[in-house]
SETORGU-162582 format. One record per residue: x, z, y of N, C-alpha, C, CB in turn. Coordinates in steps of 0.05 Angstrom, whole numbers, plus 5000, padded with zeros to 4 digits. Glycine has a CB too. Example, Ala and Ser with C-alpha at 12.3 -4.5 7.8 and 13.67 -1.06 7.14 Angstrom:
REM SETORGU-162582
526451564886524651564910526451564934522651814911525751424955527351434979525851575001528251144988
REM end
This chain:
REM SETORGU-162582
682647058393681546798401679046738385683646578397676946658401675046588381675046318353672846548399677246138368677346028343677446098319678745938342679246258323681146408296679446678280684546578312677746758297675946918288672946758280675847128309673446538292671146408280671546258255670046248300672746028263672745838230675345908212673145458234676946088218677746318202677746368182676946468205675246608188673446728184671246698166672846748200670446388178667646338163669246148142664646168184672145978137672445868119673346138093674445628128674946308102674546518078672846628065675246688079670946658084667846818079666946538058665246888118667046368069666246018052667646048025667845668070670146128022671546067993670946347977675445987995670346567995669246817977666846737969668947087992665346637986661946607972661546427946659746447997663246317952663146057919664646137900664345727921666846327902668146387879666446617870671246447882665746857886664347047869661246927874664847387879660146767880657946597874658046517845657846357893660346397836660246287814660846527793662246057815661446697801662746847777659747037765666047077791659047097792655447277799654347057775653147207844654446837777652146617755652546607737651746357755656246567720657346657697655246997684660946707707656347177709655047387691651847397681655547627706650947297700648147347695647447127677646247357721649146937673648446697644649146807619650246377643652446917617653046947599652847217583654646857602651747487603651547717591649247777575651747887607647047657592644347677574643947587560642647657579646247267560645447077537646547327507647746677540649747347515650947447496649047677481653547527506648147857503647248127484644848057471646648427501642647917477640747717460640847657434640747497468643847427432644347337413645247557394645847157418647547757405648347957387645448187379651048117402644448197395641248327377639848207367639248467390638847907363636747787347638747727323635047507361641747697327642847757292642947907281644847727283643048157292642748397279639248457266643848627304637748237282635348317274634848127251633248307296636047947253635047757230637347857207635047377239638748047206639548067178638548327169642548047175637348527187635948697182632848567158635548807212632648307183629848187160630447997132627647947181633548027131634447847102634448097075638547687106635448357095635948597076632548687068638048897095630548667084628448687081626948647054627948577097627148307060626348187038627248217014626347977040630448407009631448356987630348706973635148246990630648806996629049106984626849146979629049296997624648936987621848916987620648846957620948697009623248646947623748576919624148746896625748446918626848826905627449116890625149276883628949316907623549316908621849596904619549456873619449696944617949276891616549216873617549146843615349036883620749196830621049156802621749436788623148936796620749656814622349926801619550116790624750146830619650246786617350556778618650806799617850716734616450826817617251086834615451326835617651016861615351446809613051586796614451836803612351526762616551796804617752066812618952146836619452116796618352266854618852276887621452206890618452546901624152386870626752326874625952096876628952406857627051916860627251586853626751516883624651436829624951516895623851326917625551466941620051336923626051666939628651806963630951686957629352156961632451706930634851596920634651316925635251656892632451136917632750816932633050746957630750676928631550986972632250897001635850957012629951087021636851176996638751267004640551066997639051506997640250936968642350736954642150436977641050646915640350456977638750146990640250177021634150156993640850437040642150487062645050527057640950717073645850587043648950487038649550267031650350617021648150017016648849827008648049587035647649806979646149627050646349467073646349587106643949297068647649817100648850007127646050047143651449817150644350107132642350147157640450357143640549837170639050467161637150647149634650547139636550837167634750697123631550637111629750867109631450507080627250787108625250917109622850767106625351057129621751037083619050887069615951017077619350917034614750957098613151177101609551067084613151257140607451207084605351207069602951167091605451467052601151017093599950827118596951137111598850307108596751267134594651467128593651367154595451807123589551547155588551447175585051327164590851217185584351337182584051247205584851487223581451127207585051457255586251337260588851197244586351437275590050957249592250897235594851087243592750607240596151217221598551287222600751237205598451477224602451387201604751367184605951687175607151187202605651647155607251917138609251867127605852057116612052027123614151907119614552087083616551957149615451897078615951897040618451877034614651637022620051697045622651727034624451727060623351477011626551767061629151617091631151737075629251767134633151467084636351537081637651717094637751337087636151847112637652157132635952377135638452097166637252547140636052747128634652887157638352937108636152747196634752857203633352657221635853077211631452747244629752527254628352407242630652357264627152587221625252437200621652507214626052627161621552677230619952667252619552487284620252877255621152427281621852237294620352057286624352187293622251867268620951587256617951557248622551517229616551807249614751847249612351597264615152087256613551617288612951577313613851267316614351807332615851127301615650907315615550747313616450867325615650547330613350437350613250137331614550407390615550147318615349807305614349837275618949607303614350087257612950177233610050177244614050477221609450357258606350327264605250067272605550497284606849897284605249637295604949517263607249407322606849517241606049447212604549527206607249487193604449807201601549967183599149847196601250357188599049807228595949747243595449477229595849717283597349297226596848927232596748827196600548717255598748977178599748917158601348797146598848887153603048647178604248437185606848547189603048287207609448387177612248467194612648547220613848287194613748747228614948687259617348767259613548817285618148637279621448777286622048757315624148607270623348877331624348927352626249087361623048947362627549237383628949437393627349637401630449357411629349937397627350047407630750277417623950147382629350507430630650697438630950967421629750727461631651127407631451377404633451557412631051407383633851757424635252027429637851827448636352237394637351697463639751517484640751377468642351657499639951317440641251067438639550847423644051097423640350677418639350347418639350217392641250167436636950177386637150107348635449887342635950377326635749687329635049467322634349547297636849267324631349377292628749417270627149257256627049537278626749247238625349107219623949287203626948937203620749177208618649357187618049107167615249507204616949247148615248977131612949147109618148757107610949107106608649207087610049247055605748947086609849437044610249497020607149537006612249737020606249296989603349316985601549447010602849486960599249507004596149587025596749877033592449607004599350057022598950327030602250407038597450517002603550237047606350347048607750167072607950317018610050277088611650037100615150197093610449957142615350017093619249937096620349847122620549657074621950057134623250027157626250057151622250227177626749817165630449747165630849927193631849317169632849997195634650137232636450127232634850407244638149977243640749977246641850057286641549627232644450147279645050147316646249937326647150377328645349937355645949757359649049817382643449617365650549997375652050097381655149877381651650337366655249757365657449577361657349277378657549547331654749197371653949007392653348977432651748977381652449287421653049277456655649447476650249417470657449487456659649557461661149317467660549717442661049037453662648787457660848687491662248517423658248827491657248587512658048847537652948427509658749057540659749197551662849157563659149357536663949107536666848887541666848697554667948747522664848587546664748337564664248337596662648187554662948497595661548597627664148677644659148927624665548927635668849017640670748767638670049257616671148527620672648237634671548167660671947957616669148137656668047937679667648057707665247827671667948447707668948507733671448427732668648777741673748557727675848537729677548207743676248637703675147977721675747707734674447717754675147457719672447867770671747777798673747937808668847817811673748227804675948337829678748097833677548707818679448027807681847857808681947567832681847757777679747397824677647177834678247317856674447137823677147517869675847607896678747567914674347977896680647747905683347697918684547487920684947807911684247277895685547107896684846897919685447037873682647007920680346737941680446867960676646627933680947097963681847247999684547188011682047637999686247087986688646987997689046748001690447037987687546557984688146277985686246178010687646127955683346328023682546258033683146338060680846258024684446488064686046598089687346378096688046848086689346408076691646088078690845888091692445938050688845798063688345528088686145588107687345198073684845808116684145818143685445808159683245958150686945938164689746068181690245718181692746358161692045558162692545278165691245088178692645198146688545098174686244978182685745028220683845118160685845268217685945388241688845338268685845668230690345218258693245188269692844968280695745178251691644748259691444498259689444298280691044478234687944588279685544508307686644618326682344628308688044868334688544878349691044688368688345068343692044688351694544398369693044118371698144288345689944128360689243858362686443938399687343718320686244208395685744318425687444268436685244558431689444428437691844408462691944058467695744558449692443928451692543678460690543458468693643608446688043628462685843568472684943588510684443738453687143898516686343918541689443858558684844218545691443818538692943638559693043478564694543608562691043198554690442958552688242978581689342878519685543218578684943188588686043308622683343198575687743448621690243488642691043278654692543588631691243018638692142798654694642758644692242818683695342998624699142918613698242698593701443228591699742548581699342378568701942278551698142198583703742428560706142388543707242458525707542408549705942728516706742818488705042698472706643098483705242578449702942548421702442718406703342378401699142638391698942788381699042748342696942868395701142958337702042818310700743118294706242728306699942988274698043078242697942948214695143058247699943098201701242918184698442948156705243058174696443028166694843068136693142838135692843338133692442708107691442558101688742608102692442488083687142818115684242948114682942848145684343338111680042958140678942918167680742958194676743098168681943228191683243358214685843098222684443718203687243008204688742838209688242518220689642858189685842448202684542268218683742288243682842208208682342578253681942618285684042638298680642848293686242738284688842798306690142528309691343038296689842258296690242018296689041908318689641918273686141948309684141758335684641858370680141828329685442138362686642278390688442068402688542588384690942098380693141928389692241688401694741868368690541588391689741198400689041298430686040978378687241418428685341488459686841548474683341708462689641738469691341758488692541618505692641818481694241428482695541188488693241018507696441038459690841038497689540788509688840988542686240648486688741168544688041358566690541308574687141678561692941318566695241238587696541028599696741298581695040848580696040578588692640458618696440328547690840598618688940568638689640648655686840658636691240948663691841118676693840988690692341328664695640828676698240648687697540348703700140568658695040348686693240098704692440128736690040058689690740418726690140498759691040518764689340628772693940738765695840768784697140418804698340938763697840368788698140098793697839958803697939998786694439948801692239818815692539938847689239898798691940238846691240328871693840248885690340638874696640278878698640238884697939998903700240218862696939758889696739498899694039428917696839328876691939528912689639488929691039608954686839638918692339938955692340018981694339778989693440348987696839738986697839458995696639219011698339348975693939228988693238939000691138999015692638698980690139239021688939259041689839369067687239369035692539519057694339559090695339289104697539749087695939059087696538859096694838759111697338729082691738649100691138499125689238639144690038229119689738959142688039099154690539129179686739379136693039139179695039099205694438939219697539039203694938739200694938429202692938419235693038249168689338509218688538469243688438669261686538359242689438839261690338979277692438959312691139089258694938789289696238669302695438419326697438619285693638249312692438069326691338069345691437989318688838319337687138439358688838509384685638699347691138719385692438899404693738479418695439249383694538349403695738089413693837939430696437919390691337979422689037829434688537979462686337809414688338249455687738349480689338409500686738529477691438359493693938519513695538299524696238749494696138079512698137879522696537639531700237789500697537489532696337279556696737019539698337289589695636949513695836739500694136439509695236839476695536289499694435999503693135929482696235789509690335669488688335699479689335619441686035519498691635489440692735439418693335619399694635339423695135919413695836029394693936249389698236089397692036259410689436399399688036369381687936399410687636059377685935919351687735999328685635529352690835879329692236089301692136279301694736109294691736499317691736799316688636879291691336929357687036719310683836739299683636669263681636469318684836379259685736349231686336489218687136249226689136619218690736749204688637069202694036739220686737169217685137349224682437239204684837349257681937089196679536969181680936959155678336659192683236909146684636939121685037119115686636859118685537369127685937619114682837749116688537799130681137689130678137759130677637679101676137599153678837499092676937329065678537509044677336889059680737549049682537699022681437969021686237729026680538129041678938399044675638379029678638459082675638139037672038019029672338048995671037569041674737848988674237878955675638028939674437648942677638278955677538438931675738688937680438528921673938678955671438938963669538758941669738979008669638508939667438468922667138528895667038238921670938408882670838488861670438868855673138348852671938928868671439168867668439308868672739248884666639168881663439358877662039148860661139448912662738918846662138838821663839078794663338478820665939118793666339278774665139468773668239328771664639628797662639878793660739828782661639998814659139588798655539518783655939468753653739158796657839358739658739248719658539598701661939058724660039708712660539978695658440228705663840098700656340078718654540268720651740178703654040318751652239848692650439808688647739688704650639968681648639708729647439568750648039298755647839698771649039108733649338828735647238638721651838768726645838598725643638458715644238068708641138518739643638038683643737758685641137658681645537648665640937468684638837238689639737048653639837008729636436928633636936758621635836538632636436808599637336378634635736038639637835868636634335948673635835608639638935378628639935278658637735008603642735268645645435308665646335028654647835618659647034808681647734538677650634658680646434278699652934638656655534678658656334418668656734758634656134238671657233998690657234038721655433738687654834158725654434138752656234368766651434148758655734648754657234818753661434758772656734848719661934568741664334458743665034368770664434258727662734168772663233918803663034088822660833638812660734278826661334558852662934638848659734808856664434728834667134878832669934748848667834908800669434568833672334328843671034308869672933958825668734198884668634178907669734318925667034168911668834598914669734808931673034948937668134998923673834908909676534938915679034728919677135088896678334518919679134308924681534288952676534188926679534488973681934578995684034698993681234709012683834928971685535068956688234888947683935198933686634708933688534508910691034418931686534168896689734298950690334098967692534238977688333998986692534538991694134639011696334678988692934909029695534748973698134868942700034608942696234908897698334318940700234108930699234038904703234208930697234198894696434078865693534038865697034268839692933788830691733628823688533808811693633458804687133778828684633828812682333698808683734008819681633698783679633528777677533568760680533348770675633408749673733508734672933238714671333658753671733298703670033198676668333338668671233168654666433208679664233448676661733138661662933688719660933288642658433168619656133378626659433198578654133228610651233328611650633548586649233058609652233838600651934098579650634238591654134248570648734448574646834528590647034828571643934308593647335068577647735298568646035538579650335328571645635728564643335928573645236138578640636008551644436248602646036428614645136408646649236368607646336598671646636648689647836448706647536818686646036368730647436108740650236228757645135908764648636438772650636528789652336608775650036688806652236758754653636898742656036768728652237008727655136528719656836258712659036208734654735978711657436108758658735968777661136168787656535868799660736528783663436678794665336668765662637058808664336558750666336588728667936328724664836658701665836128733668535848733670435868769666135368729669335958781671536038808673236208790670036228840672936388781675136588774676736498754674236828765676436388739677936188715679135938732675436048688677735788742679735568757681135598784678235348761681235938795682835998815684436088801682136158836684836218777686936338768688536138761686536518749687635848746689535678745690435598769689035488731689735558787691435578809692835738830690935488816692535908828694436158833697436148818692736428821696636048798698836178762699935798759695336348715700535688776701035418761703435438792697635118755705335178791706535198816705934948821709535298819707234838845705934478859706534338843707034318888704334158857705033928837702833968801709233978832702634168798700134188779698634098774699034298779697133978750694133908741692834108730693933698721690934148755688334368738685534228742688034738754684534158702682333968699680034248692682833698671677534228703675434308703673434178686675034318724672334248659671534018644668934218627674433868623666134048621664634138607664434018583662834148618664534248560664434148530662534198516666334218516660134088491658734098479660034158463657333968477659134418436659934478414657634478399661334688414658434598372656034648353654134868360657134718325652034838371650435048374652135238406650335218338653535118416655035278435656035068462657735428417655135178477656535048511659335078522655135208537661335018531662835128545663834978556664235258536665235188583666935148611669335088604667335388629672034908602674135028608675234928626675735058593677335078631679235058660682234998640679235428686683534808650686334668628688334628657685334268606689934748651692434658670695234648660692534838692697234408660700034358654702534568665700634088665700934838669703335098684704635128654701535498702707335288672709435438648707335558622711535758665705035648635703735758604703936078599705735608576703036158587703236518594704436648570700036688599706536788574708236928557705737088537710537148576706937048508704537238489704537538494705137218454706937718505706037958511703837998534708138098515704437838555701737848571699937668567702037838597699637568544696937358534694837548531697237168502696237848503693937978498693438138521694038118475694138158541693138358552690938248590696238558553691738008582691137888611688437968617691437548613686137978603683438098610683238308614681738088596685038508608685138838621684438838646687938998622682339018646682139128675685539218695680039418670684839088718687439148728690039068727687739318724689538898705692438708694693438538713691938498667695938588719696338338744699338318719696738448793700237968726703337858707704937938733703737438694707437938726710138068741709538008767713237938735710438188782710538208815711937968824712138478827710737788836712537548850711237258835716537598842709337298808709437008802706037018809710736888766703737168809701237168818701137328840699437228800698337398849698437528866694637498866700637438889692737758875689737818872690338078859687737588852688338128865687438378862687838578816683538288876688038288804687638348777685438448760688938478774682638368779680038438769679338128760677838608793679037968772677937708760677337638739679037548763679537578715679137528694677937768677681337428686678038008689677038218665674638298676679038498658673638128704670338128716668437898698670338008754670437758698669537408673669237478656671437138663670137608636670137748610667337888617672837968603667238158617664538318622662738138630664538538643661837958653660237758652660437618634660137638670661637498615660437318605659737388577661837088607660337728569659237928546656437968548660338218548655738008576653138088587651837848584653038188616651137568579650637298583650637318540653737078609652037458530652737388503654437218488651237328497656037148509657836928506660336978502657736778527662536948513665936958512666636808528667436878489670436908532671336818556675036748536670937098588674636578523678136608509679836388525678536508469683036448514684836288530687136228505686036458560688035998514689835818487691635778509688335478467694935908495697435808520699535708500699036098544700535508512702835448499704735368527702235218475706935368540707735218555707934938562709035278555706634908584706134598586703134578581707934408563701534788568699134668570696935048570698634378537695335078581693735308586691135228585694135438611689235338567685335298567684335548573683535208535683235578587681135748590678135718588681435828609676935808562674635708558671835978561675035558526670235858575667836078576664935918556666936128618665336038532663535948512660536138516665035998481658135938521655936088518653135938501655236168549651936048491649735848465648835708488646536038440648935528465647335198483644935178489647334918467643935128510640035048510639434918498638534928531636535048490634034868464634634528482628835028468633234598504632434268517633334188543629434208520635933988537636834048571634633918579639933918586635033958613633033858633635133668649631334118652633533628676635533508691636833618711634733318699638233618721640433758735639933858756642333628740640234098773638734178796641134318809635834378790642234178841644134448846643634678851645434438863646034698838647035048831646135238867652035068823643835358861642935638879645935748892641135928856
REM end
């Protein structure tokens, strides 16, 4: 699977590169540091023994060749290193050798390279140098205008520890290397499990199953995603249960009065009615025309809405007047129900959408009457607030249970089968309009008393009242 070969893969390859990353930086800090330090001590005690033989010499008489062989030889056992005294000849500058503590490679030392840089300058030097494969640390120093003194020691002991050292610090990467090939497998492999069941449930969600969850018990990113999955699910299934629902009920309510006039029609044309029950036939045929009219409307308002193709208008909106069109208009409604509608409408004036207004107080004060039973008071009323306008719609119904309080603006939300009846777009068409406007659409229930308020910022300067377009 390419997952598994991919982030895998690249998280082991990830925990190898930083462990022997780090270990690669250890060596190259601490080897060179180490062998450095262990050769500039070896060099600076070469230059303590220096000074103390440089002393010596000058308090002895070396009139006699032994003597000056025997000091170098005494002088090389007492501070472990070789010595050698050679005699500054030349021009060109050279070196002739006079005394050494060994008896061979005395042709050699002839030749090197840190005695002659003395004899040329007159000046100490010291450094490393190489002879016959191996590695020796040096100190020259002037013995008066015609002589130099060379210290040599090996450096054989010192770079045997940084050699040691070198042999730990593989051994800790090979170690490192496995350790981090296993631990990083692990949690790839883990890592890898963890996405993959957060795939699988990624494409049975998008399958349309929605019933298994998706559970991830880690406190990490991956767990947080397999969390937010879960929400989206739930919220993907509870939409899914909407539509179903929905379509359930639109086809309903459009087989109904699509029979309906069906029925009528085949009645009109076929039987032999009187001019009476034709006019009811025609009625009852204009009522289900209007129930087809407004849920095709709501319905290609929600599209424009979710396409983005709903445009509002800013200007100032007389919420009084608003009100009094409203009640006018449904007023027939009220009447046939058996209940009280009315208004109180003041001089509020709010920026927003007139039209856009005017389908949102129909849809708020039909729902109170739809949702109230006879005999009802549903008041239509405009309120001034601080810096804010609003609509509400108040009616004395039973009041709306709090599990369907929060949910009544859902798209598609209709309350139990038998106590409303519409389509279940209205209030969650009022909402989106009155987001789009910048405003809000909230509702306060208690039984015995219901508000529905559509809050939108108040106009700089009302004007005077103009009916509503």
């Amino acid at each position: 699977m390419t997952l598994r070969g991919g982030i895998r893969g690249r998280l082991a390859v990830g925990v190898l590169f930083v462990v022997c990353g780090a270990l690669a930086a250890a060596y190259l800090i601490v080897v060179p540091s180490l062998e450095k330090r262990l050769v500039d001590a070896k060099i600076a005690e070469l230059r303590r023994n220096a000074v103390t033989l440089s002393a010596g010499y000058t308090r002895r008489d070396f009139s006699d060749p032994l003597s000056l062989d025997n000091f170098a030889k005494g002088a090389a056992f007492t501070f472990d290193a070789r010595v050698s005294i050679f005699e500054v000849i030349g021009p060109p500058v050279g070196i002739s050798s006079l005394a050494d503590s060994a008896d061979v490679g005395i042709t050699a030392m002839a030749r090197d390279a840190i005695a002659l840089g003395t004899a040329s300058t007159g000046r100490a030097n010291e450094g490393r140098v190489e002879r016959s494969g191996r590695e020796y640390a040096e100190f020259a120093a002037p013995l008066g205008s015609d002589r130099v003194l060379l210290l040599s020691a090996s450096l054989g002991d010192q770079l045997a520890t940084v050699h040691l050292v070198q042999r730990r610090l593989l051994y800790a990467t090979l170690a490192a290397f496995l350790i981090a090939l296993t631990l990083g497998s692990a949690a790839a492999a883990s890592h890898a499990r963890r996405i993959r069941r957060l795939e699988s449930a990624a494409e049975r969600i998008a399958a349309g199953s929605f019933d298994e969850p998706v559970v991830d018990t880690g406190d990490d990113e991956l767990g947080q995603l397999a969390r937010t999955f879960d929400r989206m699910r739930v919220q993907l299934a509870q939409l899914d249960s909407a539509r179903r629902a929905f379509v359930a009920h639109a086809s309903h309510e459009l087989r109904t009065p699509l029979f309906a006039l069906g029925g009528f029609l085949e009645l009109l044309e076929d039987e032999d009615v009187d001019e009476a029950t034709r006019r009811s036939f025609l009625a009852t045929m204009h009522e289900q025309v209007q129930r087809l009219t407004k849920l095709t409307t709501d319905l290609l308002d929600l599209s424009r809405i979710d396409a983005g193709g709903m445009r509002v208008e800013r200007e100032d909106v007389s919420l009084g007047e608003v009100a009094r069109t409203v009640v006018d208009e449904l007023r027939g409604l009220a009447e046939g129900r058996e209940q009280h509608l009315e208004v109180e409408a003041s001089d509020v004036w709010a920026v927003g959408d007139e039209e856009r207004v005017m389908q949102i107080a129909r849809a708020l004060a039909g729902n109170g009457l739809l949702h109230t039973p006879s005999g009802s008071r549903v008041v239509v009323r405009s309120v001034a607030g601080a810096g804010v306008a609003c609509l509400e719609v108040e009616d004395d119904g039973p009041g709306i249970p709090e599990a369907e309080l929060r949910r009544i603006f859902d798209r598609f939300y209709r309350v139990e089968e038998g106590r409303a009846s519409g389509s279940g777009l209205g209030l969650a068409i009022a909402r989106e309009l009155a987001e789009r406007m910048d405003g809000s659409v909230r509702v306060r229930s208690r039984p015995g008393r219901t508000v529905f308020t559509l809050e939108l910022a108040a106009a700089d300067e009302p004007r005077e009242s103009a009916t509503p377009g």
